[in-house]
FIVOKE-675037 format. One line per field, with one value per residue (C-alpha): residue number from 1; residue in one letter; z, x, y. Coordinates in steps of 0.25 Angstrom, whole numbers, plus 5000, padded with zeros to 4 digits. Last residue first. Layout:
! FIVOKE-675037
i: [NUM | ...]
aa: [A | ...]
w: [Z | ...]
u: [X | ...]
v: [Y | ...]
This chain:
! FIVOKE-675037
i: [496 | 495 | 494 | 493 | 492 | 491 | 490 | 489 | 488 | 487 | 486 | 485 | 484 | 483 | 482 | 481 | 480 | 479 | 478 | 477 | 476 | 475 | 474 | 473 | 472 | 471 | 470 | 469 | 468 | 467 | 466 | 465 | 464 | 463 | 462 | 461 | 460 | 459 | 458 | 457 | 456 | 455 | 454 | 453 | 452 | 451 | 450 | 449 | 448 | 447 | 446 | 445 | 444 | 443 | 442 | 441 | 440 | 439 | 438 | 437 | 436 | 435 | 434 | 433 | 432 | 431 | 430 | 429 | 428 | 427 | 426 | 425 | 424 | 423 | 422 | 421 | 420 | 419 | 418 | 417 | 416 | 415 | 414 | 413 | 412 | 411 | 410 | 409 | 408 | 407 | 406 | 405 | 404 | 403 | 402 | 401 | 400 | 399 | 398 | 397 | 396 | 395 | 394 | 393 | 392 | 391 | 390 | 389 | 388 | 387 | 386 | 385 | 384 | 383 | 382 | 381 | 380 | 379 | 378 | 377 | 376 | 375 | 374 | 373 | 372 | 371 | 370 | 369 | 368 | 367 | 366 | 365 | 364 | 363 | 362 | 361 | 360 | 359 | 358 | 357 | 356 | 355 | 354 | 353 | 352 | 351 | 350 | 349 | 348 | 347 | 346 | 345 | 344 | 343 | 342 | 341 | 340 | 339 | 338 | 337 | 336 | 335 | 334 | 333 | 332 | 331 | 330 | 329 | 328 | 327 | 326 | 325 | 324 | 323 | 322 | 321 | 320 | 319 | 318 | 317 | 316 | 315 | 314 | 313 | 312 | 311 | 310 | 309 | 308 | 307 | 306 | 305 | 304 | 303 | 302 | 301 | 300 | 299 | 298 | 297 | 296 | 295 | 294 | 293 | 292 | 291 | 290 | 289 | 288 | 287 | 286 | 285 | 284 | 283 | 282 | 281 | 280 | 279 | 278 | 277 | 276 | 275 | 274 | 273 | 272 | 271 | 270 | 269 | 268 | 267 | 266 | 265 | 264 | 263 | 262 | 261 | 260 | 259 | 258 | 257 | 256 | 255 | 254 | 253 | 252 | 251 | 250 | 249 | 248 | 247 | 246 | 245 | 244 | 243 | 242 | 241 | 240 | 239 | 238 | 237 | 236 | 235 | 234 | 233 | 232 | 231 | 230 | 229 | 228 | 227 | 226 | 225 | 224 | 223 | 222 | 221 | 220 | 219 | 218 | 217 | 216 | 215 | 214 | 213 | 212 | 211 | 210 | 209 | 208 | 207 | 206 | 205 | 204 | 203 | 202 | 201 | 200 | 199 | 198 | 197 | 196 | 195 | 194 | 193 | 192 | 191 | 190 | 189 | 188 | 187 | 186 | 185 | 184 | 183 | 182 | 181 | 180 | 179 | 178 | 177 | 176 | 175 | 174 | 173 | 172 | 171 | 170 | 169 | 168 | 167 | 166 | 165 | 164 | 163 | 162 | 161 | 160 | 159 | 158 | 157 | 156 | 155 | 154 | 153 | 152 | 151 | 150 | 149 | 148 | 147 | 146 | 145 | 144 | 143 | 142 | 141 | 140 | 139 | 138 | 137 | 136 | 135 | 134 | 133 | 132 | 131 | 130 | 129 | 128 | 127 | 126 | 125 | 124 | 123 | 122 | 121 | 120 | 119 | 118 | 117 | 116 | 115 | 114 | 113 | 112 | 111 | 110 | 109 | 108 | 107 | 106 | 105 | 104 | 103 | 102 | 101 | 100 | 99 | 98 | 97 | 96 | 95 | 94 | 93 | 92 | 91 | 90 | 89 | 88 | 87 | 86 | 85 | 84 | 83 | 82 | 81 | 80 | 79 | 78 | 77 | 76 | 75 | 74 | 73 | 72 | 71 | 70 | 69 | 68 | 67 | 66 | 65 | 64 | 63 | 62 | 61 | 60 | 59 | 58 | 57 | 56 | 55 | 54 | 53 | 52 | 51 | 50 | 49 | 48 | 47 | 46 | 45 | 44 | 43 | 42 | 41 | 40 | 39 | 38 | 37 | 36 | 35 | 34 | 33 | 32 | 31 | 30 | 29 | 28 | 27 | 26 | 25 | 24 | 23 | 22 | 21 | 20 | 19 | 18 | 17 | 16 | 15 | 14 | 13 | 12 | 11 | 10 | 9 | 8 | 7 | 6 | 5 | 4 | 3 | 2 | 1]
aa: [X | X | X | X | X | X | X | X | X | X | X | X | X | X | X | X | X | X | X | X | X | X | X | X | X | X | X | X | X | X | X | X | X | X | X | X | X | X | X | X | X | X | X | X | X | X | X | X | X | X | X | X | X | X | X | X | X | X | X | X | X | X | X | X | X | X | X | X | X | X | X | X | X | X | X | X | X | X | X | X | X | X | X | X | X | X | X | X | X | X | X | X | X | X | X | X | X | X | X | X | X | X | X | X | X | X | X | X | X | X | X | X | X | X | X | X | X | X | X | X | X | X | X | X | X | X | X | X | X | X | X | X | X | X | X | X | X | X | X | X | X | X | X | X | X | X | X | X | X | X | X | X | X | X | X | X | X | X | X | X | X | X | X | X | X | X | X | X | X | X | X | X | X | X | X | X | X | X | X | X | X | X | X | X | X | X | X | X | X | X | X | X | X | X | X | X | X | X | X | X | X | X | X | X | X | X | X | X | X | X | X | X | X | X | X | X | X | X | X | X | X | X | X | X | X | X | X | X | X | X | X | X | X | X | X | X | X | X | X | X | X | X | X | X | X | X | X | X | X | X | X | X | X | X | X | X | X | X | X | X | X | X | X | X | X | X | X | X | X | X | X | X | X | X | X | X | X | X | X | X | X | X | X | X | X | X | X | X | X | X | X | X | X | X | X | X | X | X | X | X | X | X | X | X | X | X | X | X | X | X | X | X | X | X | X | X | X | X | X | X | X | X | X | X | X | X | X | X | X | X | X | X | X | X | X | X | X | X | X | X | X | X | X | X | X | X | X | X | X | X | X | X | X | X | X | X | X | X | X | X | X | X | X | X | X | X | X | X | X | X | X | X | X | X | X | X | X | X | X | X | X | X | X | X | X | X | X | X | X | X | X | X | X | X | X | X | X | X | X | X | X | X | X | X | X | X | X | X | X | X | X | X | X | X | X | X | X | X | X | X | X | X | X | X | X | X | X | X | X | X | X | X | X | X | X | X | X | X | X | X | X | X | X | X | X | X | X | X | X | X | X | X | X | X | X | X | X | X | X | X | X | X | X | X | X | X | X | X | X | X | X | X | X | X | X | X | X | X | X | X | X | X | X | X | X | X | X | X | X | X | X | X | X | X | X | X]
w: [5196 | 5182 | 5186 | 5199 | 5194 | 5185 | 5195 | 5203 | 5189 | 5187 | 5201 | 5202 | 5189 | 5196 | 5208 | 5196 | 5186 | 5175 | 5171 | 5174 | 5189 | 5188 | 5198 | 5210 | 5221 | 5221 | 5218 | 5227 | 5238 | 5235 | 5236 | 5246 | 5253 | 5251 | 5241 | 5247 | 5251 | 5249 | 5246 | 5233 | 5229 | 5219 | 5206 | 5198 | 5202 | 5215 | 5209 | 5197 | 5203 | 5212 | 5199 | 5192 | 5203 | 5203 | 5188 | 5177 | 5169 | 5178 | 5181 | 5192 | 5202 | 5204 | 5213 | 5219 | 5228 | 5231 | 5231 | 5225 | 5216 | 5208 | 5195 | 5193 | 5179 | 5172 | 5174 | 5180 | 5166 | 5163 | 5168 | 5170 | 5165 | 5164 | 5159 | 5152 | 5163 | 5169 | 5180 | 5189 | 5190 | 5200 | 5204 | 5211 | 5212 | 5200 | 5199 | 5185 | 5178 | 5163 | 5159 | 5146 | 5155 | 5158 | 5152 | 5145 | 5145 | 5135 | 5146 | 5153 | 5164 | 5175 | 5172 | 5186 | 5189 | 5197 | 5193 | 5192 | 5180 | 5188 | 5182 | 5181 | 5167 | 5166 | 5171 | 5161 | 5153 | 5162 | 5177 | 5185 | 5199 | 5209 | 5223 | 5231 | 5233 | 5222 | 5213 | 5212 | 5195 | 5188 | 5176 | 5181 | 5196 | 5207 | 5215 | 5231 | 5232 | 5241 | 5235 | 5233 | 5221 | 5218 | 5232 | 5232 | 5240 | 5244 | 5236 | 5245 | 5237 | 5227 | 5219 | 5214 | 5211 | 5196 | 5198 | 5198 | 5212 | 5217 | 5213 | 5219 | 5232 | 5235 | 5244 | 5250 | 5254 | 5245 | 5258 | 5264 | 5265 | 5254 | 5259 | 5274 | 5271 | 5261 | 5271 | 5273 | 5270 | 5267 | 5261 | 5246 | 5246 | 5252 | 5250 | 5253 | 5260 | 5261 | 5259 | 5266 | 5259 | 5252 | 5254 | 5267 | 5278 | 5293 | 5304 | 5302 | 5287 | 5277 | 5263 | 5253 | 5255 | 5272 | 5279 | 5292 | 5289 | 5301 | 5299 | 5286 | 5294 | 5295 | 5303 | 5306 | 5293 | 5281 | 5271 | 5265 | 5271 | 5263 | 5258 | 5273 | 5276 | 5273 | 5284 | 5280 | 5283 | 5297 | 5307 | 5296 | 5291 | 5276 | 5264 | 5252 | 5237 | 5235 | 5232 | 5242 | 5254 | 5251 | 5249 | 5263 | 5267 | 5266 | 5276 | 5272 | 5281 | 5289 | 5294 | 5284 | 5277 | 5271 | 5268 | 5257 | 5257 | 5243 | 5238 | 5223 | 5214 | 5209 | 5223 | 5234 | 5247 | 5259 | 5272 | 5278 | 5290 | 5287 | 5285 | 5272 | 5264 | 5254 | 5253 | 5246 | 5236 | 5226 | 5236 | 5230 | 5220 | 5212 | 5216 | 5210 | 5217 | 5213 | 5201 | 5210 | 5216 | 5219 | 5211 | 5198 | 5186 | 5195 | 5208 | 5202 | 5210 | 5210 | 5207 | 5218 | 5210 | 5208 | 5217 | 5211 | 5215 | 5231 | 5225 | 5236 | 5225 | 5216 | 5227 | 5233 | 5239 | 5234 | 5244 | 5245 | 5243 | 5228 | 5233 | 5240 | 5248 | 5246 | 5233 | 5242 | 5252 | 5250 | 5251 | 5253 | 5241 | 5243 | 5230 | 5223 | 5229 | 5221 | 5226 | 5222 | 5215 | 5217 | 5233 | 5243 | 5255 | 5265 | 5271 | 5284 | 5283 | 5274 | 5277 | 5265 | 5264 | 5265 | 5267 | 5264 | 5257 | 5243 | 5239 | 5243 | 5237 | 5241 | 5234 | 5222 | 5213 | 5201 | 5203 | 5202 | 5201 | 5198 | 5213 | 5221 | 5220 | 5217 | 5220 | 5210 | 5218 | 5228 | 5235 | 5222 | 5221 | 5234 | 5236 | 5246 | 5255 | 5266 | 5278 | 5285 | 5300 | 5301 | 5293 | 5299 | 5306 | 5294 | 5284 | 5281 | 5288 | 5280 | 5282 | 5275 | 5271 | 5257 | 5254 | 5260 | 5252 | 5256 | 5245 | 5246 | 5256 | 5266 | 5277 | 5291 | 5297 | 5312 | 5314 | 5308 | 5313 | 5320 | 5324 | 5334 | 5324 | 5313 | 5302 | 5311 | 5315 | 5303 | 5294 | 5286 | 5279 | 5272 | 5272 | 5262 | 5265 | 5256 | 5255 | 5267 | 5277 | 5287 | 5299 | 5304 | 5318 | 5315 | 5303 | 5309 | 5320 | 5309 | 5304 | 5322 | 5316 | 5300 | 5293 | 5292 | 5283 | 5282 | 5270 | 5272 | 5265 | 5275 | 5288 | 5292 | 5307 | 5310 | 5327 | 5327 | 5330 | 5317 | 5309 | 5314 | 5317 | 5308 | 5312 | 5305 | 5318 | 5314 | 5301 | 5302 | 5296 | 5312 | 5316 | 5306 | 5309 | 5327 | 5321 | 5315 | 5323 | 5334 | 5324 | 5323 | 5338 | 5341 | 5330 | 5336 | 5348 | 5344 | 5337 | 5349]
u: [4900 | 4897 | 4900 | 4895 | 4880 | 4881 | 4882 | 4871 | 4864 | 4866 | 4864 | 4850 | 4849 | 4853 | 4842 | 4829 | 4835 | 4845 | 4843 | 4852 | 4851 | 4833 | 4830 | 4832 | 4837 | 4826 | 4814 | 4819 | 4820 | 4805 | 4802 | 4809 | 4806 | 4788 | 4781 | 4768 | 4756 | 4742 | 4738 | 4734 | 4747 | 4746 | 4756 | 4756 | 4759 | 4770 | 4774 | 4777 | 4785 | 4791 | 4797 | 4801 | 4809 | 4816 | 4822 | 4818 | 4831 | 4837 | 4825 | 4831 | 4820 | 4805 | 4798 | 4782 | 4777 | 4765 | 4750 | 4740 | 4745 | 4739 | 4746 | 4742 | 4735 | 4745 | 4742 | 4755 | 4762 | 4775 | 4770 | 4784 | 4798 | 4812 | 4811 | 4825 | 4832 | 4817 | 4823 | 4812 | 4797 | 4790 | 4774 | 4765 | 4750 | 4744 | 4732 | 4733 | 4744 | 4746 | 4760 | 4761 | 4771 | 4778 | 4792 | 4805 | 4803 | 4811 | 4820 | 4810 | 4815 | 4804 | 4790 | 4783 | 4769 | 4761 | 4746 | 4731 | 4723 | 4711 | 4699 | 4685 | 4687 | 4689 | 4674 | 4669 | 4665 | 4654 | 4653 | 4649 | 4647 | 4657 | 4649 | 4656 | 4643 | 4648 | 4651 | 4665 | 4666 | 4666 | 4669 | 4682 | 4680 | 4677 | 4691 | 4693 | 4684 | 4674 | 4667 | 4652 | 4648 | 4659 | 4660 | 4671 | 4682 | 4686 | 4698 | 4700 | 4700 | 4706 | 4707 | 4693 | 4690 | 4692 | 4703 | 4718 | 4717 | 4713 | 4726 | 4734 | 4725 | 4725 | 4737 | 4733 | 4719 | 4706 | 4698 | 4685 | 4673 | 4665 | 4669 | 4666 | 4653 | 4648 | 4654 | 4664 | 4666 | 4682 | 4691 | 4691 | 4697 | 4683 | 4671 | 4657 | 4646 | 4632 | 4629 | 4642 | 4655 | 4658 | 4667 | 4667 | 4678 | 4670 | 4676 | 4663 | 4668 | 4681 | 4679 | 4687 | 4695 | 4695 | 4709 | 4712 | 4699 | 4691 | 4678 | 4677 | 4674 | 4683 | 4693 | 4707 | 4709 | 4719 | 4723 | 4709 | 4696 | 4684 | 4684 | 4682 | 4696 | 4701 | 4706 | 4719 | 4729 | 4725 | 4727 | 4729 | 4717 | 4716 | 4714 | 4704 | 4705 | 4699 | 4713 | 4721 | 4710 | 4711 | 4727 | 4729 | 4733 | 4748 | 4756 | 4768 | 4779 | 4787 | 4802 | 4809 | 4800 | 4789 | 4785 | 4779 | 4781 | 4783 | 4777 | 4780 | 4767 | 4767 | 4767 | 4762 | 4760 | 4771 | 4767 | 4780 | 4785 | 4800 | 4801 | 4804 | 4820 | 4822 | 4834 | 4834 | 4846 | 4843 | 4836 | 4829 | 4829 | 4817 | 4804 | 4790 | 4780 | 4763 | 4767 | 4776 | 4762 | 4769 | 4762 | 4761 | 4753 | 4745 | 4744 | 4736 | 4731 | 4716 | 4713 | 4702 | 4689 | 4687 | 4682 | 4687 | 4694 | 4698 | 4705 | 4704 | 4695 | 4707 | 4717 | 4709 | 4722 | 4727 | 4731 | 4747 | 4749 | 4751 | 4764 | 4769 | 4781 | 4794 | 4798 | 4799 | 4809 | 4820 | 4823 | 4838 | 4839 | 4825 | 4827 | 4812 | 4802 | 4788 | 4774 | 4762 | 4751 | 4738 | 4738 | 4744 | 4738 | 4743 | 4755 | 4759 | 4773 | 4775 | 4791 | 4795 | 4809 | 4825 | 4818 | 4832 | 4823 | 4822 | 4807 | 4796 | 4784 | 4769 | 4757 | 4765 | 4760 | 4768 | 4782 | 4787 | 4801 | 4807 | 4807 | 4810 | 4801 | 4787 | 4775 | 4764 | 4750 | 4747 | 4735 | 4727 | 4727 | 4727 | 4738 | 4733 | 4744 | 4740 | 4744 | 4753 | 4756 | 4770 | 4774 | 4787 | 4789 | 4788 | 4793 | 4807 | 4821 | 4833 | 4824 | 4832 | 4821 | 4817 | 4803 | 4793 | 4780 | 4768 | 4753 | 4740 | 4729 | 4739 | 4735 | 4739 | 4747 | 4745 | 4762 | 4766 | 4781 | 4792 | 4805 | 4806 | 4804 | 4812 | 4805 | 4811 | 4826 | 4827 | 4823 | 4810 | 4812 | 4801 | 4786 | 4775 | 4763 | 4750 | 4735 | 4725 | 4735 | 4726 | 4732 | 4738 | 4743 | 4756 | 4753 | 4757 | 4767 | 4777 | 4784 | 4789 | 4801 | 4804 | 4813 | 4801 | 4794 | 4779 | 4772 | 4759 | 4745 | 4734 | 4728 | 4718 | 4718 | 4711 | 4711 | 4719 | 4717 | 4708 | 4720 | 4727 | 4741 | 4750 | 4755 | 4768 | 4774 | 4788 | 4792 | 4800 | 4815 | 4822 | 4816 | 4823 | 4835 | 4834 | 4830 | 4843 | 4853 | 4846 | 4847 | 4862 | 4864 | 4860 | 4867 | 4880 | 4876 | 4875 | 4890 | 4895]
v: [5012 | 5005 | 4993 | 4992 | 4997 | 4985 | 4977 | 4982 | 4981 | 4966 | 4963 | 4969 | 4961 | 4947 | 4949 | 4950 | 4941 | 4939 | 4926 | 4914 | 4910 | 4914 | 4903 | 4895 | 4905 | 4914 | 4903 | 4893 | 4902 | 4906 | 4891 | 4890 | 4899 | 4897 | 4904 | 4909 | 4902 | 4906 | 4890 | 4891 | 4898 | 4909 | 4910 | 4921 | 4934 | 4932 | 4917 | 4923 | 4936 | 4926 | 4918 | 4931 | 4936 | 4923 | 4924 | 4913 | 4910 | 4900 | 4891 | 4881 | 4883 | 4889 | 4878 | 4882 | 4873 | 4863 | 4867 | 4877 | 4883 | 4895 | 4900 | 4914 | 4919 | 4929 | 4943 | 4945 | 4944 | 4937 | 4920 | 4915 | 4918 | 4915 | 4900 | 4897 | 4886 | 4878 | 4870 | 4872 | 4878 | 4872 | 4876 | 4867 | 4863 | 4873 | 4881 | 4889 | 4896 | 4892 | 4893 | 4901 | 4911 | 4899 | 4907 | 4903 | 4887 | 4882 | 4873 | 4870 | 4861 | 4861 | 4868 | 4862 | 4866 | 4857 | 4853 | 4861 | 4866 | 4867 | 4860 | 4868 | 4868 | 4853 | 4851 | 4862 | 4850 | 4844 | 4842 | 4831 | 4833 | 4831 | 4837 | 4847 | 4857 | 4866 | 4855 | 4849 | 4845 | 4831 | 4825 | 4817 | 4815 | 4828 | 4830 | 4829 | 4818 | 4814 | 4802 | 4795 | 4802 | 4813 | 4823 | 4833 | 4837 | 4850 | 4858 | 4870 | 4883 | 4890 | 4877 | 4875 | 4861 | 4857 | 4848 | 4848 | 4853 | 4843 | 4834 | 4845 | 4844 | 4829 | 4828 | 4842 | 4836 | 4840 | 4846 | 4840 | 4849 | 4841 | 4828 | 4830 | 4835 | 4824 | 4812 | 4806 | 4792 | 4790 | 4778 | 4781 | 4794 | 4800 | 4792 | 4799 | 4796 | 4798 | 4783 | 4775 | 4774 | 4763 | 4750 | 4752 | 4752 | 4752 | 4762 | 4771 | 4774 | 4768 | 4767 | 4760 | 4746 | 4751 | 4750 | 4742 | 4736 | 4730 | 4736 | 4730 | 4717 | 4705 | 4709 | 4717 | 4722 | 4723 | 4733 | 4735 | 4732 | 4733 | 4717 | 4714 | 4708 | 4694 | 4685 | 4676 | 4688 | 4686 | 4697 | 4710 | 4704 | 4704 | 4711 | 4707 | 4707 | 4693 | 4687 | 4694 | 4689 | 4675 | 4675 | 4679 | 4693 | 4697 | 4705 | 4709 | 4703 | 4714 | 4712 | 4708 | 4719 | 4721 | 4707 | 4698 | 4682 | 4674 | 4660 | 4658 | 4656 | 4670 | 4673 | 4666 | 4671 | 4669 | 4676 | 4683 | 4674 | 4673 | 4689 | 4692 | 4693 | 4705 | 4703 | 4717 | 4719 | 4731 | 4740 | 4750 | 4761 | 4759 | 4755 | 4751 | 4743 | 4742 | 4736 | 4724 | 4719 | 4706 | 4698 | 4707 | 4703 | 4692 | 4700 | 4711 | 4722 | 4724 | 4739 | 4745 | 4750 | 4764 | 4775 | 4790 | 4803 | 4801 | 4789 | 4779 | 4770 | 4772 | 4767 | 4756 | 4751 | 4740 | 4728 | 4726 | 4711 | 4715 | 4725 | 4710 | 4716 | 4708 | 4716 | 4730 | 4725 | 4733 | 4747 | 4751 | 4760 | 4767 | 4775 | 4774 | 4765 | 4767 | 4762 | 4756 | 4766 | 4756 | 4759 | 4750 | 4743 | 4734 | 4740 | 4736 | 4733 | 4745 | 4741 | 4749 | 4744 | 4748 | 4761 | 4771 | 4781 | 4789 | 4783 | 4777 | 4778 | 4772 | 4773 | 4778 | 4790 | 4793 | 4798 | 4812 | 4817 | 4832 | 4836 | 4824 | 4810 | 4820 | 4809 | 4809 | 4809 | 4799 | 4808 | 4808 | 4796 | 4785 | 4778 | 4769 | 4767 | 4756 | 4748 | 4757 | 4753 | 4753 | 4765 | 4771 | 4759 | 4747 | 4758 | 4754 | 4754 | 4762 | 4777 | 4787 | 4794 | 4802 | 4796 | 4789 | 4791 | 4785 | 4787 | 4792 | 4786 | 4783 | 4773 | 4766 | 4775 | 4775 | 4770 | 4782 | 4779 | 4787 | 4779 | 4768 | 4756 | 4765 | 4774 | 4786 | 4784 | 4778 | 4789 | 4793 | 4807 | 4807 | 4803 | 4806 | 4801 | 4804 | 4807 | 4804 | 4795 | 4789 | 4783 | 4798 | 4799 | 4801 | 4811 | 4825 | 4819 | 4814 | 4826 | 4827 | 4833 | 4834 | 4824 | 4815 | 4822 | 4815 | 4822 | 4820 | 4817 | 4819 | 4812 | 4804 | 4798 | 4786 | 4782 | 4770 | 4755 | 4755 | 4757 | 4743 | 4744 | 4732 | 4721 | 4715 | 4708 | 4705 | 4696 | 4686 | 4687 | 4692 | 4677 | 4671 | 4676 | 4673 | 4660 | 4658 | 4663 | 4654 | 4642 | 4646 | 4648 | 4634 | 4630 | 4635 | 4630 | 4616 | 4618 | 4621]
């Protein structure tokens, strides 16, 4: 009896160990598919068939932002972007209710660059901005992140806020986490790559903030998790308790190299970036800067010109390629002119959407160097938002000119806007308009403004909402347009 009872023990306890080591961590390779580029997206889960515009997509150029990730979809038979391999900008999940993590949702992501001006402020309601993060999380059920494949991060980290089920965030080595070359990205300017320092912080904890999370995480490995050493203590690094990090040889940390994704002893051609198959700078999964003819260089070729950091195309191309939506309000902050398409521009040996500092779009698309009337060529361009002005009786000193978005809310004495209709028009060129909460200022005169003074780049109209918004949102406490039709018809009663 007792035999089989330890029989049964050991069984019990194999069986355990065997549910702590880690299952098969390999990650798809980007050269097994065909490279598709696609634009910044908002990815609403919520609606049918949402994922069918990017599921082929391996190259994100700008942002992802994803909502609404349940259980029935980031499960191991739900719906995945398993072609995903790199976002240029920055990965929000937000808002889902989602209690696994992102291992099957994400499964093949191995880098997030962060790239600026893609990753610009991010808006956490209507009132709250944050700084840029390379990757944000926030209002979820995740109880981790599960990026089993990540290898890259950009320099702006990433923020956890409200995921009150989320753990495993400590047990990932952020240092381990290879910077991307987000300033020599930037479509603006080639600088050197930061080094990330492992002596001021081991564990790369700048590059984490969070807020919000699970308090008591046991936080327990897979048994077969490499150990590294760490501020003379051995430690492992994983995911998950199903995921090891995957953690190249000391060899190739220390000279600034990444390894094979088949031996973490064999160093990759100093071009490669977030791991590789071979020896050569033809076998990168991700190219350090410049990717052409299937090879990653570290420059592009004579005649060539660098586009965000990772593109050769050439004159042609550059000049008759559109400033993307994700980089249009920072665009339009510049000297181009804003009545038409912003096209990019050529400065040395870059395609940018925006000539440097000193400089000015010529006729022919080059950045040449300009003088003092530089800043007048500039548009006076950014969102308009007068919230909770108390004093404010009228913005009729308010300087129209182009503008990104309008909101006016909260404001509980402004009852006018611009009086005369000679007054210059407000153009914007992106975003919506938002008139609520300002109980003095009467609807009529809101449409009058937008009718006389506001244009939208676009030739759109106001939206229902926003119209709806206007009507139902404003003008409670003054005596407006609808309430002295009232007044008189009363009056009319009376005297009957």
């Amino acid at each position: 009896m007792r035999r089989g009872y330890i029989g049964f023990s050991f069984i019990f306890l194999l069986v355990n160990a065997f549910t702590f080591l880690a299952t098969d961590n390999n990650c798809a390779i980007p050269k097994d598919f065909e490279e598709v580029e696609c634009p910044s997206y908002v990815l609403d889960l919520n609606q049918p068939d949402s994922l069918n515009a990017i599921s082929n997509c391996t190259i994100l150029n700008g942002n992802l932002i994803v909502t609404g990730l349940s259980n029935t979809i980031c499960g191991p038979d739900g719906l995945s972007l398993p072609r995903l391999f790199e976002i240029l900008g920055s990965l929000t999940i937000e808002h889902s209710s989602c209690s696994g993590d992102l291992s099957h949702f994400l499964p093949n992501l191995i880098a997030i660059h962060g790239i600026f001006p893609f990753s610009d402020s991010l808006s956490l309601g209507s009132k709250v901005s944050v700084p840029p993060f390379d990757l944000l999380i926030h209002h979820t059920a995740l109880s981790g992140i599960g990026l089993r494949c990540l290898r890259v991060i950009g320099r702006h980290g990433v923020l956890l806020i409200d995921n009150p089920q989320m753990c495993y965030t400590d047990t990932i080595g952020w240092h381990l986490l290879s910077p991307s070359l987000t300033d020599s990205r930037s479509p603006m300017t080639n600088l050197t790559v930061e080094k990330r320092n492992d002596e001021s912080s081991p564990l790369g904890r700048e590059l984490l903030n969070a807020d919000g999370l699970f308090d008591l995480c046991a936080n327990a490995c897979p048994m077969n998790c490499k150990w590294i050493t760490v501020n003379n203590l051995p430690r492992s690094f994983c995911w998950s308790r199903d995921h090891c990090q995957y953690i190249c040889s000391s060899k190739c940390r220390d000279n600034g190299l990444t390894c094979s994704v088949h031996n973490a002893k064999e160093c990759c051609h100093p071009n490669c970036l977030g791991g590789c198959t071979g020896p050569t700078s033809d076998d990168c999964l991700i190219c350090r800067n410049f990717h052409y003819n299937n090879t990653c260089l570290s420059n592009c070729p004579n005649g060539l010109f660098g586009l965000y950091g990772r593109y050769c195309v050439t004159r042609e191309v550059c000049l008759s390629k559109r400033v993307p939506d994700a980089i249009f309000p920072y665009a339009l902050q510049h000297y181009h002119n804003s009545d038409g398409p912003i096209i990019f521009s050529i400065q040395n040996r870059s395609c940018v959407p925006v000539c440097g500092l000193g400089h000015r779009r010529s006729f022919d698309g080059i950045c040449v160097p300009c003088g003092p009337d530089c800043e007048e060529t500039k548009r006076d361009c950014g969102d308009v938002v007068i919230y909770q002005q108390a004093d404010l009786a009228s913005i009729d000193t308010f300087k129209p000119s182009c503008r990104i978005a309008l909101e006016v809310t909260w404001n509980v004495n402004l009852e006018d806007l611009f009086p005369t209709s000679d007054s210059a028009k407000l153009k914007i060129h992106s975003g919506s308009v938002e008139f609520s909460a300002n109980y003095r200022l009467c609807p009529d005169k809101i449409r009058g403004f937008m009718k006389n003074h506001v244009t939208f780049a676009s030739g759109r109209k106001l939206t229902p909402a926003e119209l709806d918004l206007i009507g139902t949102a404003n003008g409670e406490f003054a005596l407006c347009e609808s309430y002295q039709s009232l007044f008189i018809l009363l009056i009319s009663f009376i005297n009957c």
